[in-house]
PATOR-39377 format. One record per residue (C-alpha): x, y negated, z negated; residue number from 1. Coordinates in nm, 3 decimals, decimal comma. Each point is the difference from the previous one (the first is absolute). Example, Ala and Ser with C-alpha at 12.3 -4.5 7.8 and 13.67 -1.06 7.14 Angstrom:
% PATOR-39377
[[1,230; 0,450; -0,780]; 1] [[0,137; -0,344; 0,066]; 2] 
//
This chain:
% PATOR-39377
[[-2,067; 1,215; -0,463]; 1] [[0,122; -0,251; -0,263]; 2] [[-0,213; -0,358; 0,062]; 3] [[0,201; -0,258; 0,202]; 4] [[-0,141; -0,261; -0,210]; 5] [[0,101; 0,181; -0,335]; 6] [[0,273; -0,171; -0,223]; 7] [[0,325; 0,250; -0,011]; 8] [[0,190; -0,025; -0,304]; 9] [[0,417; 0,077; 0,051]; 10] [[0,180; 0,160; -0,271]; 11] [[0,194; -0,248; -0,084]; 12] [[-0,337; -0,172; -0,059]; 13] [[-0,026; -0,291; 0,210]; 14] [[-0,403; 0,039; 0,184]; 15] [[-0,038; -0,062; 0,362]; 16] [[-0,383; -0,096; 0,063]; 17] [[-0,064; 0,205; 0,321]; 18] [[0,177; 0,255; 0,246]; 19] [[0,120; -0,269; 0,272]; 20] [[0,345; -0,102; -0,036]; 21] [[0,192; -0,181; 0,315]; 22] [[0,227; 0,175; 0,165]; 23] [[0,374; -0,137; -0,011]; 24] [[0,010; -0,204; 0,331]; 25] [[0,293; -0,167; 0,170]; 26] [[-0,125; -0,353; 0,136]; 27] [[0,305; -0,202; 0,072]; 28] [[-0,164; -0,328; -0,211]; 29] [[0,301; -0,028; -0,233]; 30] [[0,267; -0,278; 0,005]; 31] [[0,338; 0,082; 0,126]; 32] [[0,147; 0,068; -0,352]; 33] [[-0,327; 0,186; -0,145]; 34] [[-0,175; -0,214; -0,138]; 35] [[-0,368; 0,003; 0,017]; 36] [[-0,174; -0,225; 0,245]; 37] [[-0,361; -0,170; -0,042]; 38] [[-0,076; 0,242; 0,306]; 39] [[0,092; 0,308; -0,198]; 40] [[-0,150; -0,154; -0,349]; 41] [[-0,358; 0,031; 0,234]; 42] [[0,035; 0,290; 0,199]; 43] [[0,020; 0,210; -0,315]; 44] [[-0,231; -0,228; -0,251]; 45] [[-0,295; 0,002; 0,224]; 46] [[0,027; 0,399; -0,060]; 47] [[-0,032; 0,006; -0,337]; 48] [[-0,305; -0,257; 0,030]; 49] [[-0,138; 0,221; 0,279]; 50] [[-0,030; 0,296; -0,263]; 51] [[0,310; 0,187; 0,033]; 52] [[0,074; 0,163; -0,365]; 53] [[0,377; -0,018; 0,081]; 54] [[0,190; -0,244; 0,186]; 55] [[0,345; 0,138; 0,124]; 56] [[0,258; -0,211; 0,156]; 57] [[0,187; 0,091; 0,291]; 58] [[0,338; 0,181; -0,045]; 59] [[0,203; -0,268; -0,203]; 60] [[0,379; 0,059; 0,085]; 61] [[0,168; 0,028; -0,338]; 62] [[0,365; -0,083; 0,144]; 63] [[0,082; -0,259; 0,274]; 64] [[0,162; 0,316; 0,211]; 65] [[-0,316; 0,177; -0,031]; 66] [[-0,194; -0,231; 0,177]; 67] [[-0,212; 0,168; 0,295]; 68] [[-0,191; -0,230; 0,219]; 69] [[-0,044; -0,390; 0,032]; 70] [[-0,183; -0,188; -0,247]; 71] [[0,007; 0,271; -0,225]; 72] [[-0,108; -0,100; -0,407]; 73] [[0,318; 0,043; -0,264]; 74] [[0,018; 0,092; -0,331]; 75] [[0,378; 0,021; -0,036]; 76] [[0,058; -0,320; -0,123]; 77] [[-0,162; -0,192; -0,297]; 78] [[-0,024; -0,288; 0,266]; 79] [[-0,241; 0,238; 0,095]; 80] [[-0,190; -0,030; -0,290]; 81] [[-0,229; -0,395; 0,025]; 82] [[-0,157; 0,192; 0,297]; 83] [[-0,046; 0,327; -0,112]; 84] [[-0,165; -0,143; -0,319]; 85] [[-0,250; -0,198; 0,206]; 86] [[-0,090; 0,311; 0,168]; 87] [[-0,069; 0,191; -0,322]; 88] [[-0,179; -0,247; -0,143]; 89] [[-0,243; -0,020; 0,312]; 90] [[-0,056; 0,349; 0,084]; 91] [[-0,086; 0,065; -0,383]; 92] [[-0,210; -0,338; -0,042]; 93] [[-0,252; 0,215; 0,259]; 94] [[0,007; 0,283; -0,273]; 95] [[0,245; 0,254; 0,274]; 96] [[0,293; 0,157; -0,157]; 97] [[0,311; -0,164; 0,188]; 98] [[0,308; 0,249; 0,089]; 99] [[0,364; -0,059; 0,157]; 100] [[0,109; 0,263; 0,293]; 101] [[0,324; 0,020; -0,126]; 102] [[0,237; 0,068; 0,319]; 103] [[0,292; 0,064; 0,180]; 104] [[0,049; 0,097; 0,381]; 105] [[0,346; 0,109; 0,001]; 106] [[0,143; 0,115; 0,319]; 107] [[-0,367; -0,130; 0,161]; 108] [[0,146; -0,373; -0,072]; 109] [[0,076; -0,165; 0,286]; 110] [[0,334; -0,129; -0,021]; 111] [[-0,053; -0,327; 0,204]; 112] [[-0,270; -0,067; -0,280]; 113] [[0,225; 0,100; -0,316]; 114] [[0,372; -0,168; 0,171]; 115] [[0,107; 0,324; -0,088]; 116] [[0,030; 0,388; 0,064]; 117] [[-0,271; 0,151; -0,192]; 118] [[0,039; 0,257; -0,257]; 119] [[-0,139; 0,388; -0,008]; 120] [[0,106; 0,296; -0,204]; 121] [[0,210; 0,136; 0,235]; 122] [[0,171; -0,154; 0,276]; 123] [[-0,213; -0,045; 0,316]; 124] [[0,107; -0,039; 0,374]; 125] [[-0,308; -0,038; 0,160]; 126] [[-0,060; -0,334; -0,236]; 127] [[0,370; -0,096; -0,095]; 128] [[-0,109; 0,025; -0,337]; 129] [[0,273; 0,044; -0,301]; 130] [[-0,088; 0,309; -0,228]; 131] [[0,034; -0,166; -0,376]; 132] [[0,215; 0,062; -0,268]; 133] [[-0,107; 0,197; -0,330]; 134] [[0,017; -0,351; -0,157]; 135] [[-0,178; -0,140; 0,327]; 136] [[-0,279; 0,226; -0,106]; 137] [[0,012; -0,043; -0,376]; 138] [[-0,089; -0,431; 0,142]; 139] [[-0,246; 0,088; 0,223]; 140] [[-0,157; 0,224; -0,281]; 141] [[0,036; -0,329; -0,229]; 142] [[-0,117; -0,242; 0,223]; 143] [[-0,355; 0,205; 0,065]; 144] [[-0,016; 0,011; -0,410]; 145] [[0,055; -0,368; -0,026]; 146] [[-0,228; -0,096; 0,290]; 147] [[-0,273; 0,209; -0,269]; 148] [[0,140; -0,210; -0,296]; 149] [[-0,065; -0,323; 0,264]; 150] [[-0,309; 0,081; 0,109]; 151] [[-0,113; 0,091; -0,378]; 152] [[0,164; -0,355; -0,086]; 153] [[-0,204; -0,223; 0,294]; 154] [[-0,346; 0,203; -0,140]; 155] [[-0,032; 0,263; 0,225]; 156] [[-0,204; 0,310; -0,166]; 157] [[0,222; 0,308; 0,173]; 158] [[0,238; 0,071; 0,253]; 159] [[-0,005; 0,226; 0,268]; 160] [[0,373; 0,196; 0,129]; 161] [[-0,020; -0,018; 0,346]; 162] [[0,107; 0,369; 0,110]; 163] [[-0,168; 0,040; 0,340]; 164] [[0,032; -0,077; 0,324]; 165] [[0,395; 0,067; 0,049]; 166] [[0,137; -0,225; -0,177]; 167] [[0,266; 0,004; -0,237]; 168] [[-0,162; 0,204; -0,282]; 169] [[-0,150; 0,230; 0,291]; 170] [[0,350; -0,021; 0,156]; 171] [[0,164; 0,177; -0,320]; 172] [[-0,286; 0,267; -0,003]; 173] [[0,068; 0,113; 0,346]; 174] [[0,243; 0,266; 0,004]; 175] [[0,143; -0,068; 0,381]; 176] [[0,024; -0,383; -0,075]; 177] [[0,169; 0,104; -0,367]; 178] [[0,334; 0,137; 0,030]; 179] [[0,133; -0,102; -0,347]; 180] [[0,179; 0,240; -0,177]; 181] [[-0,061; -0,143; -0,359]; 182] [[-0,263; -0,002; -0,282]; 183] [[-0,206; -0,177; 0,284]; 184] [[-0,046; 0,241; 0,286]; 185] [[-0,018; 0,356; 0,105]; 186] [[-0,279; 0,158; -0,192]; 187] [[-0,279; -0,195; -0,045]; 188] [[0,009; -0,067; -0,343]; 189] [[0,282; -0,197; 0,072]; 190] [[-0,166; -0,129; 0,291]; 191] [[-0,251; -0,155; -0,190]; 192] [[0,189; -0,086; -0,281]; 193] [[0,018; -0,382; 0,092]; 194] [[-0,415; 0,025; -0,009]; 195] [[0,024; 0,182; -0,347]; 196] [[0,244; -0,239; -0,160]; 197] [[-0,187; -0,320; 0,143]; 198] [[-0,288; 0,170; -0,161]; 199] [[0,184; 0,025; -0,345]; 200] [[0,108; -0,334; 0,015]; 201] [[-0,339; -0,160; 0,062]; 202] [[-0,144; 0,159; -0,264]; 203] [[0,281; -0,062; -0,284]; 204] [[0,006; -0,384; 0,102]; 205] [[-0,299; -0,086; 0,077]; 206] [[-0,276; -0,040; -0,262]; 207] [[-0,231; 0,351; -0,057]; 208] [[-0,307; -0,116; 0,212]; 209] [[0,164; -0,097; 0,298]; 210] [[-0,132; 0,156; 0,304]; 211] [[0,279; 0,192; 0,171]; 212] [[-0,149; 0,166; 0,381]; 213] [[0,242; 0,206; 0,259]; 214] [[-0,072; 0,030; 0,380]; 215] [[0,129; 0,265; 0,154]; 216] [[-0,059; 0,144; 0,393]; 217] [[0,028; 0,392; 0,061]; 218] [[0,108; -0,023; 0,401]; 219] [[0,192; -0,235; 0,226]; 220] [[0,359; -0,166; 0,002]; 221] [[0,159; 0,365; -0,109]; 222] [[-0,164; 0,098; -0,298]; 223] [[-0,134; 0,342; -0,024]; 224] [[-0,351; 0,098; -0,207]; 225] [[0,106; 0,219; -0,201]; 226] [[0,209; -0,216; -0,127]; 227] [[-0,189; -0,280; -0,058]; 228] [[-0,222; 0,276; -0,150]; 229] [[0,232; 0,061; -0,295]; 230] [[0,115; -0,380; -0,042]; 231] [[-0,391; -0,049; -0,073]; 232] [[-0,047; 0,333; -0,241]; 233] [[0,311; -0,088; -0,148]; 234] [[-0,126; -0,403; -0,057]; 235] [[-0,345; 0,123; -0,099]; 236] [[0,149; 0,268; -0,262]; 237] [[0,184; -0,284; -0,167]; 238] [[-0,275; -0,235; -0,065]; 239] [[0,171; -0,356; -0,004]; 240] [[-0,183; -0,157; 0,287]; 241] [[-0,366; -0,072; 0,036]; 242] [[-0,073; 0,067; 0,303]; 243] [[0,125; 0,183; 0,357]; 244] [[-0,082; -0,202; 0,280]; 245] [[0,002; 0,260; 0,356]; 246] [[0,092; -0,190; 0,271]; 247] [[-0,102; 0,243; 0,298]; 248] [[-0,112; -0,204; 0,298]; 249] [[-0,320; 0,159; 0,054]; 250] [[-0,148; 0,144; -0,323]; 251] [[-0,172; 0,300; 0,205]; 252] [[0,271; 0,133; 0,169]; 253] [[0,138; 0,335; 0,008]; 254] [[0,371; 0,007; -0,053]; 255] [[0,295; 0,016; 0,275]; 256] [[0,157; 0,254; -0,107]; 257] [[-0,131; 0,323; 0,157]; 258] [[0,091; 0,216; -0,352]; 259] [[-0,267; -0,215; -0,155]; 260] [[-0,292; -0,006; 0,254]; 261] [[-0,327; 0,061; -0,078]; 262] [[-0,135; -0,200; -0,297]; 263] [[0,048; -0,416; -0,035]; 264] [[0,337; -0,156; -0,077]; 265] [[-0,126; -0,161; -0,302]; 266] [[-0,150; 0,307; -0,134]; 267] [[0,365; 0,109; -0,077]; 268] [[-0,027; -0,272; -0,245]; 269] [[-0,308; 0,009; -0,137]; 270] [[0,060; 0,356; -0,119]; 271] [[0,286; -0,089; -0,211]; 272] [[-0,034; -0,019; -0,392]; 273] [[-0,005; -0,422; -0,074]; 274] [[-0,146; -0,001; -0,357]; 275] [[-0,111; -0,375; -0,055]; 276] [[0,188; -0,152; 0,311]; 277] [[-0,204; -0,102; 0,255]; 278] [[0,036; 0,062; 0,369]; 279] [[-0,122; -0,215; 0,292]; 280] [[0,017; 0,053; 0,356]; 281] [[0,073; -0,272; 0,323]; 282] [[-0,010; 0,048; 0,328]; 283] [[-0,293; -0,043; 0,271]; 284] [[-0,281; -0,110; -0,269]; 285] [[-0,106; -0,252; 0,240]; 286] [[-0,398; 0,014; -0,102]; 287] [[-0,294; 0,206; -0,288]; 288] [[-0,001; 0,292; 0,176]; 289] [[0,380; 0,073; -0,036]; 290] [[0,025; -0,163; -0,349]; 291] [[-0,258; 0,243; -0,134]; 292] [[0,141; 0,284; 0,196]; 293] [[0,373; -0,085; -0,161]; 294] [[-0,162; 0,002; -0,321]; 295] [[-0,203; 0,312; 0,030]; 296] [[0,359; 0,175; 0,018]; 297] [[0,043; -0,063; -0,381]; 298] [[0,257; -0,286; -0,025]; 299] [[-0,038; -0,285; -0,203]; 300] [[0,003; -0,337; 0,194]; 301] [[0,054; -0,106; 0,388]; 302] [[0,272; -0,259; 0,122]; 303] [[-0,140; -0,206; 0,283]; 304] [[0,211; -0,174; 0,257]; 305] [[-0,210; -0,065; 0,368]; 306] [[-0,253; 0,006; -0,160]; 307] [[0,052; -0,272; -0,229]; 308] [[0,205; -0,231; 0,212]; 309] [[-0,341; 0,007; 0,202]; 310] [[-0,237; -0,075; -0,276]; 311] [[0,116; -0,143; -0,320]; 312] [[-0,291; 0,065; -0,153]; 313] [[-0,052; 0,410; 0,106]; 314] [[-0,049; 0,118; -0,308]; 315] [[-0,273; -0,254; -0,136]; 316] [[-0,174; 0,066; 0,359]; 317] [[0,001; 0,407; -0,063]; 318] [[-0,104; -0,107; -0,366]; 319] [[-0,266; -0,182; 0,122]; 320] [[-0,087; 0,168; 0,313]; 321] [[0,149; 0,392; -0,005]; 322] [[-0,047; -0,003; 0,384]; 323] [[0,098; -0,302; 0,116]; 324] [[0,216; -0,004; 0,300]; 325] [[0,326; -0,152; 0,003]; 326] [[0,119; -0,188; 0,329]; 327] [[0,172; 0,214; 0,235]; 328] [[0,352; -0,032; 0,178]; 329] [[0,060; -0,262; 0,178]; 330] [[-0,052; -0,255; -0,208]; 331] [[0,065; -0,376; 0,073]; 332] [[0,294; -0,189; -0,123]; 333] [[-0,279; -0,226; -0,133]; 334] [[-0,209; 0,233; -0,191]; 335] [[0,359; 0,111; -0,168]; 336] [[0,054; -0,353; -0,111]; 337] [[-0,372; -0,038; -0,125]; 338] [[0,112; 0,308; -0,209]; 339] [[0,328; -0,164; -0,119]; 340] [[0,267; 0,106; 0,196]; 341] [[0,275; -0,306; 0,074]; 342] [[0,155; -0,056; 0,336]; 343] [[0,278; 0,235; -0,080]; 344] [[-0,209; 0,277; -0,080]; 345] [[-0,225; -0,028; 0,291]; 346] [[0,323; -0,022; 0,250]; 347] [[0,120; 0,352; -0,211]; 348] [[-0,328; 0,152; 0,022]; 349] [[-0,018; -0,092; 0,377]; 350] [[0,258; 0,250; 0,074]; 351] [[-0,195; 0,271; -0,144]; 352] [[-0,169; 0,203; 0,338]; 353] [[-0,347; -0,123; 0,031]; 354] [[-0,093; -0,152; -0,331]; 355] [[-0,005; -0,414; 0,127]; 356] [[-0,212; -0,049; 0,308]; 357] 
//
């Protein structure tokens, strides 16, 4: 089992000075037009003082349309960038690489939120969303790129493409949700073309050591693992990104699908060839025991969410303490604001079944 407290070094050679990265986590602190908030600014520094080695925003919406929830941070707009330089410059000043969750929720945009009907590769009646153009989807693939070049510009260290989750990356990789017709559905190499050319772009514009991270999920909102499967083989093969972040919910499960039974979701993952890209894991890591026992399954670094909105400071504690016991849900609204959280994200986190008390 590789050393939580071990530097890992990405191939495109930026150094990461543990295994403890935060998870990308939506917290409604952002201003109405994305622009960071002094709430945000210390939800997310007082992680990277509190040890993690990686400090990931939450999904940044890299078009106005693609905005997915209230208060959410931007990055489509150099007004954007005052803010998101002030963030970069504080996560790194507690020596934590700082990365952008570049985003788009597509038809998962509500359209009271966007003044608009949102957008999805196909048309949509259950959402009312409007299935793009080819040129539509040649913008959105330019917008995530230049969100990269904007995040590279404010001082970010990497990126990560925010494929996961069902939105509108996720969206073009199901094949019910898909029913284009062109170079960007049907098979899933055109499926995931958007990822692969996002992927291209990042890399040709933005300078060689820039971190560049994908999230993907294997179940939920109508994708299928075995296709998710192949998007990650076929990712991995390629070796432009640095690492594969698996968003699975709970990193011990077995999978849904009956066809697969038998062995853990994530070991589907771990078995595939990924050379010098690095693969991490989120998704129930909520104390030691189940960090250790996500890292004994031969991945490379953990993504913690609960867990670190509860304790800023989780992985200095496990450094310092490899027991130690982390508060259990409920928490109080209070102990969440001792830890950083604003009002906004307190009210959000609220409405999550039996975490405030």
């Amino acid at each position: 089992m590789k050393d939580l407290f071990q530097p890992l070094t990405f191939s495109s050679g930026a150094t990461v000075k543990n295994r403890f990265m935060l998870a990308p986590l939506t917290n409604t602190q952002s201003h109405p037009d994305g622009k960071l908030s002094d709430d945000e600014y210390r939800w997310l520094t007082m992680r990277a003082q509190g040890g993690f080695g990686l400090t990931m925003t939450c999904a940044a919406h890299i078009q106005a349309v693609g905005q997915g929830f209230p208060g959410q941070l931007g990055v489509f707009s150099d007004d954007h960038l005052q803010g998101l330089t002030k963030l970069a410059t504080g996560i790194k000043r507690e020596d934590s690489l700082a990365v952008v969750q570049l985003h788009h929720a597509g038809m998962r945009s509500p359209a009271d939120l966007i003044g608009q009907a949102p957008v999805c590769p196909s048309d949509h009646e259950d959402t009312g969303a409007i299935g793009l153009s080819v040129e539509g989807v040649q913008q959105l693939i330019e917008d995530f790129i230049s969100g990269a070049e904007r995040a590279e510009k404010a001082g970010f260290d990497g990126v990560e493409i925010h494929g996961a989750h069902g939105y509108i990356l996720a969206q073009f990789l199901s094949g019910t949700i898909n029913q284009r017709q062109d170079q960007f559905g049907g098979c899933i190499e055109n499926r995931m073309r958007p990822i692969t050319e996002i992927i291209e772009g990042v890399r040709a514009r933005c300078r060689p050591d820039f971190l560049l991270g994908l999230r993907l999920s294997p179940e939920r909102f109508d994708v299928h693992l075995p296709d998710i499967i192949e998007v990650a083989k076929n990712v991995l093969a390629a070796g432009k990104i640095d690492f594969l972040d698996m968003s699975l919910w709970d990193s011990f499960k077995e999978p849904e699908d009956d066809a697969f039974k038998g062995r853990t979701l994530l070991s589907y993952f771990t078995e595939l060839e990924r050379g010098n890209i690095a693969l991490g894991v989120a998704g129930k890591l909520r104390n030691p025991s189940e960090v250790n026992q996500a890292m004994a399954a031969e991945i490379d670094f953990v993504m913690l969410g609960r867990a670190a909105i509860i304790h800023h400071d989780f992985p200095r504690q496990m450094q310092h303490d490899s027991s130690f016991t982390p508060k259990r849900t409920p928490v109080s609204a209070d102990h969440l604001r001792r830890e950083g959280l604003g009002e906004a994200f307190v009210t959000y986190m609220s409405g999550w079944k039996g975490f405030v008390g």
